[in-house]
C-alpha positions as CSV (number, residue, x, y, z in Angstrom):
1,X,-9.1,114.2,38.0
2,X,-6.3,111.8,36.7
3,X,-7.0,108.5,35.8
4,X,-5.1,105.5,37.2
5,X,-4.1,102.3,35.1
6,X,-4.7,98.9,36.7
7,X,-1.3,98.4,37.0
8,X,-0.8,102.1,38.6
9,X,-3.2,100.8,41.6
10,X,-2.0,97.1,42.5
11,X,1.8,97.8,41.3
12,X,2.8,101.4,42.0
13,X,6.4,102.0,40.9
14,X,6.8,98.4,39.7
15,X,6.9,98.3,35.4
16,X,4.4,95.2,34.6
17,X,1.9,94.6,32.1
18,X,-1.4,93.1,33.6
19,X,-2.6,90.1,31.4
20,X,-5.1,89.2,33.0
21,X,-7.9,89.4,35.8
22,X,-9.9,87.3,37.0
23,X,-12.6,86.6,39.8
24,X,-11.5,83.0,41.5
25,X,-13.3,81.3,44.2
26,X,-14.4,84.4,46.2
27,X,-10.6,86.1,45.5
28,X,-9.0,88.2,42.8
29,X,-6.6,86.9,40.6
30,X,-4.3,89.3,39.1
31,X,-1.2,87.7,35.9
32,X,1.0,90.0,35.8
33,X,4.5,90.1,33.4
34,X,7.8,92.4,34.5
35,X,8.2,94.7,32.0
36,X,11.5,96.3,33.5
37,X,14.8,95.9,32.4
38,X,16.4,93.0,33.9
39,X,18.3,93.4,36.7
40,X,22.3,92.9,37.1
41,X,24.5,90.2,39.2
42,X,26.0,91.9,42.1
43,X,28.7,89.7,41.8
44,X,29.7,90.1,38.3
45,X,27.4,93.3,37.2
46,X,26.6,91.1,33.9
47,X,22.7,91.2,33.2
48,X,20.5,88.6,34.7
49,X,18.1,86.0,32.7
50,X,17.0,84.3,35.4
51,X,17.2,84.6,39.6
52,X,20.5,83.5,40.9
53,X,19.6,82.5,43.9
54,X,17.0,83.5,46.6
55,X,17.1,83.7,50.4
């Protein structure tokens, strides 16, 4: 049987790195940092830093 990484269970297909979890007032708390290349404008095709806007 395979075993499955943290970020295998709560992220499937998604490349992030889990920092840190942690138990929080009954809940879990799960940091998490994108480890995927950035994505591109679909304007302009040049690579995004940052969001360029949301909906």
């Amino acid at each position: 049987m395979a075993s499955k990484t943290v970020e295998d269970v709560l992220f499937p297909g998604i490349d992030v790195r889990v920092e840190r979890v942690s138990d929080s007032s009954g809940g879990l708390v799960v940091e998490a940092i994108s480890t995927g290349r950035p994505g591109r404008c679909p304007d302009c095709r040049k690579q995004a830093r940052r969001v360029h806007s949301s909906y």
